[in-house]
N, C-alpha and C positions, 0 to 999 in steps of 0.2 A: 814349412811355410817360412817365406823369408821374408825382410823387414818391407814396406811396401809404404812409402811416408806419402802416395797418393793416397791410399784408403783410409789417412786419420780425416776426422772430423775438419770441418772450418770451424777456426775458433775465432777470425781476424775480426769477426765484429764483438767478442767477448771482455769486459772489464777485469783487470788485475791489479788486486788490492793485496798491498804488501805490510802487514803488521811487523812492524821492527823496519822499517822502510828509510831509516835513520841508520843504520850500524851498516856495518860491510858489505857482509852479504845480502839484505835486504834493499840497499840502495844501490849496487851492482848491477843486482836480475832486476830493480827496476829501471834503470838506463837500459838493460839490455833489450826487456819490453818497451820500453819506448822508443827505442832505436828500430827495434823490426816494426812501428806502426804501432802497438797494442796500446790500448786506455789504459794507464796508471793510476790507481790510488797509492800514494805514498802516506803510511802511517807512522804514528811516532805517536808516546805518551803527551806530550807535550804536543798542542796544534801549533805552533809558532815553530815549532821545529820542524814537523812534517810540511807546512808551505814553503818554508825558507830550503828546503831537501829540495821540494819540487819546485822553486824558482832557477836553484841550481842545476838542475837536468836539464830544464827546457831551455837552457844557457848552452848545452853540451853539443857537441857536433852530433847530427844525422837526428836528432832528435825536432818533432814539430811545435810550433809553438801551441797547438792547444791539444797537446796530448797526456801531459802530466800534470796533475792535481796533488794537494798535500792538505793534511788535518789531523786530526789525532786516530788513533787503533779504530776507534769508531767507523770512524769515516771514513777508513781504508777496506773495513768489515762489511760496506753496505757491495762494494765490486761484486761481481757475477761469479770470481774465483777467489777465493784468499790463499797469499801466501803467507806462514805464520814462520818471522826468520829474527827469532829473538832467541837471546842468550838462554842458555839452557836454565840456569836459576831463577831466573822470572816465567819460564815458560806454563807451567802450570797455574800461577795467578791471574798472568794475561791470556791466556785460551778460558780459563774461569769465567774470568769475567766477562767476555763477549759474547759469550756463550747463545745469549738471550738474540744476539742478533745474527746467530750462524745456524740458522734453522732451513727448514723449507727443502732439504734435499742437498742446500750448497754446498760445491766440490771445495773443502779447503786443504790444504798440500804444508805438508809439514815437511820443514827441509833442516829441522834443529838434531845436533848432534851431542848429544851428552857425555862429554869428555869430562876427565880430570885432568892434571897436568902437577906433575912433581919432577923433581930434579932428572931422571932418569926419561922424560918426555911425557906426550899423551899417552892415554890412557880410557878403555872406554869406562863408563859408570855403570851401575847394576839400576835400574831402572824398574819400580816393583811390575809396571803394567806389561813390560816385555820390552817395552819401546819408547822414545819419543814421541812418534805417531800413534801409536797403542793409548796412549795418555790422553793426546788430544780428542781421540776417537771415543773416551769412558767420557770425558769431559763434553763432548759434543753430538749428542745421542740424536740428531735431528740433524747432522751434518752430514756429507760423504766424505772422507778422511785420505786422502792417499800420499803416500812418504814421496819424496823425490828431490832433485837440486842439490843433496848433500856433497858433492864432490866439487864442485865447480867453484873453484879459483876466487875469490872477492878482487882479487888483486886484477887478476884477464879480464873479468865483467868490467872493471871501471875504467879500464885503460882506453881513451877512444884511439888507440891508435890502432888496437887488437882488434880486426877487421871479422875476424871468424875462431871464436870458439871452440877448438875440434875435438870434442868429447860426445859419449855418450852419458845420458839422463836416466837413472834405473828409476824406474818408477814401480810405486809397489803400491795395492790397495783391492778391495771387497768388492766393488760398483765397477763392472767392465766399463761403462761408460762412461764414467768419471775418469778410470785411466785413460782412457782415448782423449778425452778432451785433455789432458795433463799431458799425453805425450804429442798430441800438434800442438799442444804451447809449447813443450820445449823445441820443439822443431821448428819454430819460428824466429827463435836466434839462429844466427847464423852458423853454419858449422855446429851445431848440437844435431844430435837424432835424442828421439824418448823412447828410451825401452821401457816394454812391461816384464818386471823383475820377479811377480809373484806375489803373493798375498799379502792382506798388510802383516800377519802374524810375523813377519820372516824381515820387516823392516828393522830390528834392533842389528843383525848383520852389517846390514848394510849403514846404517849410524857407527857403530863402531870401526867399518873399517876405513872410516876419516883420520881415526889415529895412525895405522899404516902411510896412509896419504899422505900425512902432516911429516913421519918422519922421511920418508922417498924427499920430499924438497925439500926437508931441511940436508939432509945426506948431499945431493945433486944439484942443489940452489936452481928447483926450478918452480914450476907451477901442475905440477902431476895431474892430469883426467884418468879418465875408467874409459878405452875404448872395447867392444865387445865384438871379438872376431867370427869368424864364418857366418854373420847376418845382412 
């Protein structure tokens, strides 16, 4: 079976709520959904900071003006998807606490990478649930949970000049049809495909091998993806 990006899902009329919607990679993937068309919810702890996020997008080239939205984690939590793209040290308090309002079946997508960092570079962390995504999924027993986005550049997603993204998206989770919906989101930036990577059990792999990633460009001063051949 080879990859077939006509048989994902339509997602284009689906909402994307990005918790951490304020830090790199959360305010990256969200320029880069709102650049392909998609609703934005831009989150942040602070509501003043997640609108002032989403004044500044809807500022950004290829971006419409009524497609991104900003308020706090809340308000980014009510979107049809969550993405959850907060520092790994807060990550289990903020998936805690929303908890109450990631219920009903919602696909939320976990793209946090639990690294350390000491003199000798990255570094993955031992993580007791297996995983970042593992966590969020004990944390979110009324969610659909699937890993994905961990590779992809903070620096390429915001640069408008970077037309096309040419990586692949590993996506990994339990709900066939939560992955499918997660792999035509990522297909809707440009230049991504969404691969399904396999179970979520198997997502701590794929978090740790950010620290490889991290060190390939710092080695080569580039911006490193994950393309995946013979698909």
């Amino acid at each position: 079976m080879t990859y077939d990006q006509s048989a994902l899902p339509d997602v284009t009329g689906l909402s994307v709520g990005i918790i951490g919607g304020t830090g790199p990679q959360g305010r990256g993937l969200a320029y880069r959904f709102a650049r392909a068309g998609q609703r934005v919810l831009v989150g942040s702890r602070s509501t003043e900071r997640g609108r002032h996020a989403a004044e500044d997008l809807r500022e950004m080239p290829g971006v419409g003006p009524d497609v991104v939205d900003g308020g706090d984690n809340a308000f980014a939590a009510g979107a049809d998807v969550v993405i959850v793209a907060v520092p790994w040290e807060g990550h289990s308090g903020i998936v805690a606490e929303l908890a109450p309002l990631l219920t009903g079946g919602k696909i939320v997508v976990d793209c946090v990478n639990p690294l350390g960092f000491d003199k000798q570079g990255p570094y993955p962390l031992r993580v007791e649930e297996g995983s970042a995504a593992e966590q969020a999924a004990a944390l979110l027993p009324e969610a659909r949970v699937c890993a994905a986005f961990h590779h992809v550049s903070a620096v390429l997603l915001a640069d408008p000049e970077v037309d096309a993204v040419d990586l692949d998206v590993l996506v990994l989770g339990d709900d066939r049809d939560a992955t499918l919906q997660v792999q035509a989101l990522a297909a809707r930036i440009n230049g991504m495909r969404g691969v399904f990577a396999g179970r979520l059990r198997n997502a701590g792999q794929i978090e740790a091998f950010t620290a490889n990633l991290i060190a390939i460009n710092k080695r080569y001063k580039a911006h490193a993806g994950i393309r995946v051949t013979d698909l």
